[in-house]
C-alpha positions in Angstrom: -88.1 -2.1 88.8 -85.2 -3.9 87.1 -86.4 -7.2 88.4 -89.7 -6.7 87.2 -88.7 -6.0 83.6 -86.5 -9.2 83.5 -89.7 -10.9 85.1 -92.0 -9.8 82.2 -89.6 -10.4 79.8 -88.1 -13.8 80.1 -90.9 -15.8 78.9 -90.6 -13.8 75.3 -86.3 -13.9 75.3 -86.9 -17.7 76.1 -89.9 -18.2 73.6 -87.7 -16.1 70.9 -84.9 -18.8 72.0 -86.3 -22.0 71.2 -87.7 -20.4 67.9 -84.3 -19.3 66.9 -83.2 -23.0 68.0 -85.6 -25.0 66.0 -85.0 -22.6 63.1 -81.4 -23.3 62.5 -81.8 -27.1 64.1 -84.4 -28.4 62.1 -83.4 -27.0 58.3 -79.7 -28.6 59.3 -80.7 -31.7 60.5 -83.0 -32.0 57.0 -79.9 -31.7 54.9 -77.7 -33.5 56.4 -79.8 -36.3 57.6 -82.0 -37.0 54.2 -81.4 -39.2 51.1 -79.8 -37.6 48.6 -80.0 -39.5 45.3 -79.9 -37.4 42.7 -80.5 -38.8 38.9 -81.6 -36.4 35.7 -85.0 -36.9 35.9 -85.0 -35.2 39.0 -83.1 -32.6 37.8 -85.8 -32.0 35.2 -87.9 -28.7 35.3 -91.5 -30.0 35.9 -94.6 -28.5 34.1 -97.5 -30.7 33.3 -95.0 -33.5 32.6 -93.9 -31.5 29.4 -90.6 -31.0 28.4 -89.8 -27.6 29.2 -89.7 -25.2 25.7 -88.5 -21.8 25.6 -87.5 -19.8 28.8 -88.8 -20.6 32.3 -89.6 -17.1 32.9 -91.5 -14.1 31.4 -91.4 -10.3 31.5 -94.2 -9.1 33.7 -95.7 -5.7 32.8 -94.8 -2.9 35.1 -98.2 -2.1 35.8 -98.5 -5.4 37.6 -95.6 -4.1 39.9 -97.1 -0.9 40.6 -100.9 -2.7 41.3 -98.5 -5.2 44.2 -96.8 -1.5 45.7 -100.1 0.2 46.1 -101.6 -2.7 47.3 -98.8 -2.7 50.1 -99.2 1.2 51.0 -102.9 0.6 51.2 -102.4 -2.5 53.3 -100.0 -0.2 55.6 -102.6 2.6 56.0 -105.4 0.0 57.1 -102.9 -1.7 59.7 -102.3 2.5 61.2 -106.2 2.6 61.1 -105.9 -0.3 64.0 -103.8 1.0 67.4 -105.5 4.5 66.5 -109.2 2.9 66.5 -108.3 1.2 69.9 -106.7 3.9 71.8 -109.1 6.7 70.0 -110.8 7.5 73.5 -107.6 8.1 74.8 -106.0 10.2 72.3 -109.3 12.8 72.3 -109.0 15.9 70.3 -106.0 15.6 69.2 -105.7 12.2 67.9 -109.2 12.7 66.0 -107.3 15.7 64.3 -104.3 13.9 63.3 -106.0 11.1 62.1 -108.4 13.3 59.8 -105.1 14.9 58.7 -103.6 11.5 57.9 -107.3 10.1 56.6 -107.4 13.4 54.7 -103.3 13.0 53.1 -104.7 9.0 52.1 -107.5 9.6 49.9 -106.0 12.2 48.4 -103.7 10.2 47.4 -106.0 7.6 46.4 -107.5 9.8 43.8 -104.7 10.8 42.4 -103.6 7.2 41.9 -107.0 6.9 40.2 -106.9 9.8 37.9 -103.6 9.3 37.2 -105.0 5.8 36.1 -102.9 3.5 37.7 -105.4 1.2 38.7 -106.2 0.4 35.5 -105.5 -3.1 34.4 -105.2 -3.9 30.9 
């Protein structure tokens, strides 16, 4: 049983290896292997070949953050929508009543992220 485990397993721990490898190898051999010849016009921000005016950044609004968070959540609740539509033959009953539950506690919550007016973008 043990044997088996390692068996299925080593091609992933050695897969996860090499990544690992080429992600510390390559980013080190890129610094200290490449030119370096810095001069003020590098240096320079760059927009449009403009000299920069005023700050580099602006305040965003926070609805803006609040549109990106819901857009996570409701990217999270799609992805749970996948393993359950897969295995839904399997779960029977019960997995049809949790998942009304859960489909139930989500567009709840949708609409009162709509009436609440969050969505709204001015």
């Amino acid at each position: 049983m043990e044997q088996q485990l390692i068996n299925n397993y080593l091609p992933i721990a050695v897969l996860l290896g090499i990544a690992l490898f080429f992600a510390f190898l390559l980013p080190t051999l890129s610094l200290n292997l490449g030119p370096k010849r810095p001069f003020a016009r590098k240096s320079e921000a760059y927009e449009s070949g403009m000299a920069p005016i005023g700050q580099g950044q602006r305040r965003l609004s926070i609805k803006f953050y609040r549109i990106a968070v819901l857009f996570i959540l409701f990217d999270v609740d799609i992805i749970l929508l996948v393993p359950w539509a897969i295995t839904f033959r399997k779960l029977g009953l019960y997995g049809l009543a949790v998942m009304l539950i859960f489909m139930v506690m989500f567009i709840l919550g949708d609409v009162w992220v709509w009436k609440k007016g969050v969505l709204e973008w001015e």
